[in-house]
Biopython code that builds the backbone (N, CA, C, O; Angstrom):
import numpy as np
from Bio.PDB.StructureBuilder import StructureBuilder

atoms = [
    (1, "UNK", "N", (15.132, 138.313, 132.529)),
    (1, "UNK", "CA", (16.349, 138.172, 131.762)),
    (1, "UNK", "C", (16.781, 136.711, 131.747)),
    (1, "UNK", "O", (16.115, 136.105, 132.586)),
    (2, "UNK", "N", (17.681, 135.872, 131.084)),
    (2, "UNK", "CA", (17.971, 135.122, 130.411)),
    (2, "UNK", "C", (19.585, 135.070, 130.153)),
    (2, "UNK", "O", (20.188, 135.859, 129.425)),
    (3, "UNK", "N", (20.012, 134.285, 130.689)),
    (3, "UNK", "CA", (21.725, 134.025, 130.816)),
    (3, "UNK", "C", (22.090, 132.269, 130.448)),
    (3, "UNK", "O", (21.962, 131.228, 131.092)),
    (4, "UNK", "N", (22.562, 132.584, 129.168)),
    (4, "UNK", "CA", (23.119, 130.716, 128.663)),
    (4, "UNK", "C", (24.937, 130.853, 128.651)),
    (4, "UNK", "O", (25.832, 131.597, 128.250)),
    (5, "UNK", "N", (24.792, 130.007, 129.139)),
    (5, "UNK", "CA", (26.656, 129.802, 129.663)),
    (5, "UNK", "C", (27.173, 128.294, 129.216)),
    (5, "UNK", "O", (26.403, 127.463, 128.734)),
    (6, "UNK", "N", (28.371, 128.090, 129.410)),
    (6, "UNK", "CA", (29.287, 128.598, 128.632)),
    (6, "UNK", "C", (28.991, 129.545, 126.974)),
    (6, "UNK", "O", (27.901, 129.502, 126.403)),
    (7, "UNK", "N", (29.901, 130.141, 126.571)),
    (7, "UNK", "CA", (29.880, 130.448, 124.940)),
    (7, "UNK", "C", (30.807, 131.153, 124.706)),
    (7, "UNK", "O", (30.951, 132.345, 124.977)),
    (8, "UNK", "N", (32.052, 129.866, 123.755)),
    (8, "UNK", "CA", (31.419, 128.775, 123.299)),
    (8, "UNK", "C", (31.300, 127.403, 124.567)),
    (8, "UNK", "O", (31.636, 127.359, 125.751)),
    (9, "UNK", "N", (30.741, 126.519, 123.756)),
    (9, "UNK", "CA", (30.136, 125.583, 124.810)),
    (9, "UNK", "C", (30.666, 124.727, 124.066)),
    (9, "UNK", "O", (31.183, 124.964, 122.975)),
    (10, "UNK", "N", (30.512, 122.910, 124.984)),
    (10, "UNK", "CA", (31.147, 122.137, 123.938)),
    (10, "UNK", "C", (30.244, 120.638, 124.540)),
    (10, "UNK", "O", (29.914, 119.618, 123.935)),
    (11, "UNK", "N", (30.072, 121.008, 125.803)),
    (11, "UNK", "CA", (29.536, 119.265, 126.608)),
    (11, "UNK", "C", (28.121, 119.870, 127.189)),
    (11, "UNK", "O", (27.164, 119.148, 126.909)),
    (12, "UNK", "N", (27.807, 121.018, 127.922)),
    (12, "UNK", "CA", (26.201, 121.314, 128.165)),
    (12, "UNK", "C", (26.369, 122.765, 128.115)),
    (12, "UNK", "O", (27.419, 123.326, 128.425)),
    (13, "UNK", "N", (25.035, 123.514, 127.616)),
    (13, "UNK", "CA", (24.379, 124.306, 127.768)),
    (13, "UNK", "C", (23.490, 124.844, 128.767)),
    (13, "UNK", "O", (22.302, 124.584, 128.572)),
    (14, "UNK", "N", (23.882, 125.817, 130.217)),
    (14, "UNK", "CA", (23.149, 125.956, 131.077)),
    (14, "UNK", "C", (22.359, 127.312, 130.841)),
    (14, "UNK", "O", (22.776, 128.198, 130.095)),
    (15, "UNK", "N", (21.268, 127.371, 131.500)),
    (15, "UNK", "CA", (20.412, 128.585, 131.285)),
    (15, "UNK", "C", (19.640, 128.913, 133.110)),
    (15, "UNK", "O", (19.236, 128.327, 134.115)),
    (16, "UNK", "N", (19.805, 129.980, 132.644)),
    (16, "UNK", "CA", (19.219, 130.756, 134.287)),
    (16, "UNK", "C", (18.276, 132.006, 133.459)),
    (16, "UNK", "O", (18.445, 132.572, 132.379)),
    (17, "UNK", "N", (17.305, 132.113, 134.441)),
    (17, "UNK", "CA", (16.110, 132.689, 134.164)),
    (17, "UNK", "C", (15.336, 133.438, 134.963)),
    (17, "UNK", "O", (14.286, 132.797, 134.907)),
    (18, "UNK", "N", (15.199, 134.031, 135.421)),
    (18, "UNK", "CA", (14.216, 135.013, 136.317)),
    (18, "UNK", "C", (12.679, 134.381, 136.240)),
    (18, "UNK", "O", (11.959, 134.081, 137.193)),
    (19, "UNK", "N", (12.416, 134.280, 134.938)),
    (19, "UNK", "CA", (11.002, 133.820, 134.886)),
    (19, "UNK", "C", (11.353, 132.068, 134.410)),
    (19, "UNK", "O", (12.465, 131.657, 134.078)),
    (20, "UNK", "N", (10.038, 131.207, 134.496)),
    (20, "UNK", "CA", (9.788, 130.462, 134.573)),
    (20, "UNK", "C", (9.910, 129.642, 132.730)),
    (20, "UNK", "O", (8.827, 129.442, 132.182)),
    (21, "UNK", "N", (10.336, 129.511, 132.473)),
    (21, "UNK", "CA", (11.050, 128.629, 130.787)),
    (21, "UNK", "C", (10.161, 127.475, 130.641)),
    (21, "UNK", "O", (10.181, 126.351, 131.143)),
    (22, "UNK", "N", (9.429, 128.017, 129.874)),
    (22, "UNK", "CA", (8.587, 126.692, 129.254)),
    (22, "UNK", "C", (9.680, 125.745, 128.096)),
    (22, "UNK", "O", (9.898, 124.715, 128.733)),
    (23, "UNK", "N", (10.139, 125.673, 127.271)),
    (23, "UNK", "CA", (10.381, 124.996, 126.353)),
    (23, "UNK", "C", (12.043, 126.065, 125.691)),
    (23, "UNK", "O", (12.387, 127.245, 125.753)),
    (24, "UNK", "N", (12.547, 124.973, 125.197)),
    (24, "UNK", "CA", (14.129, 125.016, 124.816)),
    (24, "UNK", "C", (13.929, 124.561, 123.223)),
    (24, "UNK", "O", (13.338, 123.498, 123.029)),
    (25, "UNK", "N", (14.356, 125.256, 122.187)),
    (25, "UNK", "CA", (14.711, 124.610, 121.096)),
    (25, "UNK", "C", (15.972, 125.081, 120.344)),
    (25, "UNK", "O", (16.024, 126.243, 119.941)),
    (26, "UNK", "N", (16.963, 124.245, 120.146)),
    (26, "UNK", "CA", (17.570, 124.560, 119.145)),
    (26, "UNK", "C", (17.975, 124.197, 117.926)),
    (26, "UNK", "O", (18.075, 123.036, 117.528)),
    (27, "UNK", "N", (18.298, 125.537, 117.102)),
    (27, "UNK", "CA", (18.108, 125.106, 115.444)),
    (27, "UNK", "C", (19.824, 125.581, 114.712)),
    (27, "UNK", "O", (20.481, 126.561, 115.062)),
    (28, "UNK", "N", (20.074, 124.936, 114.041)),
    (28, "UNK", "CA", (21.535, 125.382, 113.173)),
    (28, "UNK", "C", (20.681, 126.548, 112.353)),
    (28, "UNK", "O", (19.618, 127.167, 112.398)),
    (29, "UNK", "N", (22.204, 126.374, 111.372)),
    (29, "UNK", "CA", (22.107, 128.146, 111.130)),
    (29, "UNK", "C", (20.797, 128.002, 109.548)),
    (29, "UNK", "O", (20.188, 128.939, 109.032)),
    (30, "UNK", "N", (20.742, 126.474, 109.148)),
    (30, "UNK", "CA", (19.674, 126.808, 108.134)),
    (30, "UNK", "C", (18.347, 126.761, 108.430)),
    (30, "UNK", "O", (17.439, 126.792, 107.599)),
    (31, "UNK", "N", (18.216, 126.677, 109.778)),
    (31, "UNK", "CA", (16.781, 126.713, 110.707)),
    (31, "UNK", "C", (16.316, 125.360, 110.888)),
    (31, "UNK", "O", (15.340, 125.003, 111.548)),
    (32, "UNK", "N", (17.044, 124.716, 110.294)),
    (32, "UNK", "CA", (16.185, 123.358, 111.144)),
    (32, "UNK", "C", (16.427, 122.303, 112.578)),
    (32, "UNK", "O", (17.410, 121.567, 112.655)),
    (33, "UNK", "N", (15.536, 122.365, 113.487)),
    (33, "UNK", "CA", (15.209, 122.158, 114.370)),
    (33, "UNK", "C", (16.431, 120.442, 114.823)),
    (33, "UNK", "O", (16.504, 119.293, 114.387)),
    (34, "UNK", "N", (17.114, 121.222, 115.848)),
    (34, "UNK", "CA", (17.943, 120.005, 115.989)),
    (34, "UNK", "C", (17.898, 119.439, 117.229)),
    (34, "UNK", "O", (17.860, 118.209, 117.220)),
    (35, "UNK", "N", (17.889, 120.075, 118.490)),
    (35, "UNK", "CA", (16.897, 119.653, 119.655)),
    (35, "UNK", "C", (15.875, 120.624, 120.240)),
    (35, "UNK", "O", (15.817, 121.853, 120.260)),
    (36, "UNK", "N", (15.250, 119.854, 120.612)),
    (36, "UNK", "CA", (13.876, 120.475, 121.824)),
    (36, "UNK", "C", (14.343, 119.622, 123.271)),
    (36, "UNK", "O", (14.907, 118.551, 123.496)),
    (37, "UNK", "N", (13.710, 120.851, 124.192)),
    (37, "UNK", "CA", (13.684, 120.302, 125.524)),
    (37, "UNK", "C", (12.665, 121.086, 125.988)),
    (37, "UNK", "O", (12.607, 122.315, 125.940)),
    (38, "UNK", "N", (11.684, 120.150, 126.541)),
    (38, "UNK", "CA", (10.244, 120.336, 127.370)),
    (38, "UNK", "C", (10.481, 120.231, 128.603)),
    (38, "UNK", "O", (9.492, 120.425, 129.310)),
    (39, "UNK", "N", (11.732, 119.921, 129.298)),
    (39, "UNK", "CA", (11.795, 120.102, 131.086)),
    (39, "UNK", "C", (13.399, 119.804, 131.117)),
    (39, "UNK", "O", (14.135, 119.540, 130.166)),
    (40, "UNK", "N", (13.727, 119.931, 132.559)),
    (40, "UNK", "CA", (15.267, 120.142, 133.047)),
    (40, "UNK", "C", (16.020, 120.651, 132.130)),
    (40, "UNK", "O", (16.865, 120.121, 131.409)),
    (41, "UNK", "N", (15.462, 122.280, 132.249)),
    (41, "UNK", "CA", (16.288, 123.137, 131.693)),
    (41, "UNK", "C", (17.769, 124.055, 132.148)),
    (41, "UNK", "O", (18.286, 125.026, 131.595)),
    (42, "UNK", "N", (18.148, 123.334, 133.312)),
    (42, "UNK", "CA", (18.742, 123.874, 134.057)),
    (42, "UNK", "C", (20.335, 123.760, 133.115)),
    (42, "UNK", "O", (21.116, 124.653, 132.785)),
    (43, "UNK", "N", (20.368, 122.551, 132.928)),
    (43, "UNK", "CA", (21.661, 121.937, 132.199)),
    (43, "UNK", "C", (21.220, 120.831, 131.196)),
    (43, "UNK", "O", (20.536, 119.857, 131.510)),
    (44, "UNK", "N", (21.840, 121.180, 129.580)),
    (44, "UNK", "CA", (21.199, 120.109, 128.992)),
    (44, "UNK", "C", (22.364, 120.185, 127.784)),
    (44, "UNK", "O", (22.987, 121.087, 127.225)),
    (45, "UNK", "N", (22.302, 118.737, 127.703)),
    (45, "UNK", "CA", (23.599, 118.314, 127.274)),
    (45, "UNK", "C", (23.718, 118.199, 125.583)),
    (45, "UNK", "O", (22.927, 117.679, 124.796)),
    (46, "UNK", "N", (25.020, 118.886, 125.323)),
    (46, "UNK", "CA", (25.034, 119.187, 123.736)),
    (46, "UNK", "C", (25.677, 118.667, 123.218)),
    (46, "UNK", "O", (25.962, 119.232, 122.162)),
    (47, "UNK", "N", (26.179, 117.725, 123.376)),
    (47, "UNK", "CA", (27.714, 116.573, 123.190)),
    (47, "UNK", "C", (27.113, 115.825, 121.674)),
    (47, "UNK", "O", (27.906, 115.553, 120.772)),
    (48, "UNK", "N", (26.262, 115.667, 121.604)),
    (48, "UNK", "CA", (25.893, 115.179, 120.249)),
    (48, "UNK", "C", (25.489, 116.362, 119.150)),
    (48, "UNK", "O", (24.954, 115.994, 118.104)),
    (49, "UNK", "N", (25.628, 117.150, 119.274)),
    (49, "UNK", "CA", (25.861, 118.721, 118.027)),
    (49, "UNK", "C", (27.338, 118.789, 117.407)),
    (49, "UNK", "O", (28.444, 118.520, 117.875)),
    (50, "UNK", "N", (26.967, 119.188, 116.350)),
    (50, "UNK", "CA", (28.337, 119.167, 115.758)),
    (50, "UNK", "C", (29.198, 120.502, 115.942)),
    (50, "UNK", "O", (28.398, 121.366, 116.301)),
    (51, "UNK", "N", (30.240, 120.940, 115.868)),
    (51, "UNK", "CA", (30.716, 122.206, 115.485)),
    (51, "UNK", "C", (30.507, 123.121, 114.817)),
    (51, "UNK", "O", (30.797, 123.125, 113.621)),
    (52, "UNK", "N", (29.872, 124.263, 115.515)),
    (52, "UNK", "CA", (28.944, 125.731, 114.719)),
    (52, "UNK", "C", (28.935, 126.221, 115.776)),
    (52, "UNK", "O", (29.445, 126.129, 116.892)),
    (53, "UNK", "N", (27.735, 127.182, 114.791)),
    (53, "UNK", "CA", (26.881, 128.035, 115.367)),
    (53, "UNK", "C", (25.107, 127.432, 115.601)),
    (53, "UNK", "O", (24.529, 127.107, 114.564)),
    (54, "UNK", "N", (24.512, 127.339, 116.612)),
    (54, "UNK", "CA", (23.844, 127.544, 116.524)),
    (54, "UNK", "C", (22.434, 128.639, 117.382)),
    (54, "UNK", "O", (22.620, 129.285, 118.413)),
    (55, "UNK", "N", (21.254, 128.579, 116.689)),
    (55, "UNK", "CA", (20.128, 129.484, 117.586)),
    (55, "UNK", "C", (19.679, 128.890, 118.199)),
    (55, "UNK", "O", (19.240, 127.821, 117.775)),
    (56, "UNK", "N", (19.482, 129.393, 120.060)),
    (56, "UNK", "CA", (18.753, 128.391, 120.876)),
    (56, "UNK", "C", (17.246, 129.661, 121.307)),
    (56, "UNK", "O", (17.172, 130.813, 121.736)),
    (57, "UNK", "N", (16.420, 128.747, 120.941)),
    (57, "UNK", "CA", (15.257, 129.653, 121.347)),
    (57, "UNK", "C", (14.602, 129.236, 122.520)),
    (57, "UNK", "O", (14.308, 128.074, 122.798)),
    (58, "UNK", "N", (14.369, 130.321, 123.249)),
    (58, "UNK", "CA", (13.848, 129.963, 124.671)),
    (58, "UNK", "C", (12.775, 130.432, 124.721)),
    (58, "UNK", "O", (12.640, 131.548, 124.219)),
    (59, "UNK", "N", (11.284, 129.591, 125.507)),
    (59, "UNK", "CA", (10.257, 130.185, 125.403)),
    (59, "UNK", "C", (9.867, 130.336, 127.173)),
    (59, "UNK", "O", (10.248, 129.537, 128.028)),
    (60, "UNK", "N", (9.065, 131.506, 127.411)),
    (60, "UNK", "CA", (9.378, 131.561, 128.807)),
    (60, "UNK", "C", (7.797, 132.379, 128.903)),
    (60, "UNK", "O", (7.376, 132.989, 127.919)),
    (61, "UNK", "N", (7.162, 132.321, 129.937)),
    (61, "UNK", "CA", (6.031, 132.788, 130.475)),
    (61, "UNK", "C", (5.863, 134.287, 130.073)),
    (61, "UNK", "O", (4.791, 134.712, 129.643)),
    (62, "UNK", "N", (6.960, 135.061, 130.228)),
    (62, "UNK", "CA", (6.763, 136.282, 129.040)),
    (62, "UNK", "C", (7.361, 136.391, 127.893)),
    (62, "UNK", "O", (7.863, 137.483, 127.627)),
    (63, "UNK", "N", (7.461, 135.284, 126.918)),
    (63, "UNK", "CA", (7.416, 135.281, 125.335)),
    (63, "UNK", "C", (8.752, 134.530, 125.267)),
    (63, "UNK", "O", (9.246, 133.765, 126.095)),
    (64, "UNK", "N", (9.252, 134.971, 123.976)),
    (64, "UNK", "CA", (10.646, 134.091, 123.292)),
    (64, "UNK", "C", (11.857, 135.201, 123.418)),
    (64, "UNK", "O", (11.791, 136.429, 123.462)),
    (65, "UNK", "N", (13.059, 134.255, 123.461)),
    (65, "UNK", "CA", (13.951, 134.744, 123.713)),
    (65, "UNK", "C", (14.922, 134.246, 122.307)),
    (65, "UNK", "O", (14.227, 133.376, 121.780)),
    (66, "UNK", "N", (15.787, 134.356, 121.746)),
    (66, "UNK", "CA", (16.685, 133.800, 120.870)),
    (66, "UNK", "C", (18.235, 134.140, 121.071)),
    (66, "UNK", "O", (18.571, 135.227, 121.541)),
    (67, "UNK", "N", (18.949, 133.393, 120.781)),
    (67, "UNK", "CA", (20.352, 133.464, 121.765)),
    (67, "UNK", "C", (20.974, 132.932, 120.791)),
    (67, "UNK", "O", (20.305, 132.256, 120.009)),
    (68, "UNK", "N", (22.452, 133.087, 120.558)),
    (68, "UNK", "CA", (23.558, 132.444, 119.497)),
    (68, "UNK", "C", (24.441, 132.470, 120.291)),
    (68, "UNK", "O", (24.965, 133.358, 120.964)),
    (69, "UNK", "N", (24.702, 130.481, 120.063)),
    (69, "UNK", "CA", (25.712, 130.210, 120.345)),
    (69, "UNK", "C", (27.050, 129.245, 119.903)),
    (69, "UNK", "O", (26.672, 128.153, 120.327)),
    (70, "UNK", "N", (27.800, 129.116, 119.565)),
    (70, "UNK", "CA", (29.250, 128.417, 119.764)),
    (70, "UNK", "C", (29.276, 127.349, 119.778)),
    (70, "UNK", "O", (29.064, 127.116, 120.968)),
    (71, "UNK", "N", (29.431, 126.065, 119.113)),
    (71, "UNK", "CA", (29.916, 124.843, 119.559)),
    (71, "UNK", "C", (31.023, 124.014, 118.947)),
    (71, "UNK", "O", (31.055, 123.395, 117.883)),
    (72, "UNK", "N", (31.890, 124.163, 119.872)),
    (72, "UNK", "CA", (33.092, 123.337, 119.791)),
    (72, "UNK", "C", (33.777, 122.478, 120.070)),
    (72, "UNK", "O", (33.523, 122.022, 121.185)),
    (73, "UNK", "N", (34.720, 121.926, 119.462)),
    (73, "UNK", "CA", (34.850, 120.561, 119.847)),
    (73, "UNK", "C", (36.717, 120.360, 119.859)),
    (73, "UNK", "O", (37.219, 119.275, 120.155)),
]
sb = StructureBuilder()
sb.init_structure("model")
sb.init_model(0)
sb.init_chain("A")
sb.init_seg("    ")
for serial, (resi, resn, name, xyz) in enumerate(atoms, 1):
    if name == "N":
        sb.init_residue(resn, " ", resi, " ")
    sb.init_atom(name, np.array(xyz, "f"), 0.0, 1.0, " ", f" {name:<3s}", serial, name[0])
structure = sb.get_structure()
């Protein structure tokens, strides 16, 4: 399982995981790709996103996860 906190969020995005999280991406709501993160997934900072919604996709040793979240300012 897979837990992203705060939401809404406004300064970082934390994620906790049971299994092991290869790769972080997130995309706004018309799908295009606005960050990636390849390591220190623990806390990663969203302060440069604008105010929305967006999808954060998580990829993890047993497959993808997709999550919606909140950002406000």
């Amino acid at each position: 399982s897979v837990l992203i906190y705060p939401n809404p969020l406004s300064e970082v995005l934390s994620i906790k995981s049971d299994t092991k999280i290869e790769s972080v991406e997130i995309f706004d709501m018309t799908g295009k790709s606005v960050l990636k993160i390849n390591s220190n997934f623990d806390i990663i900072p969203v302060n440069a996103l604008k105010q929305g919604i967006y999808l954060v996709n998580i990829t993890t040793a047993e497959g993808q996860i997709t999550k919606k979240v909140s950002v406000v300012r």
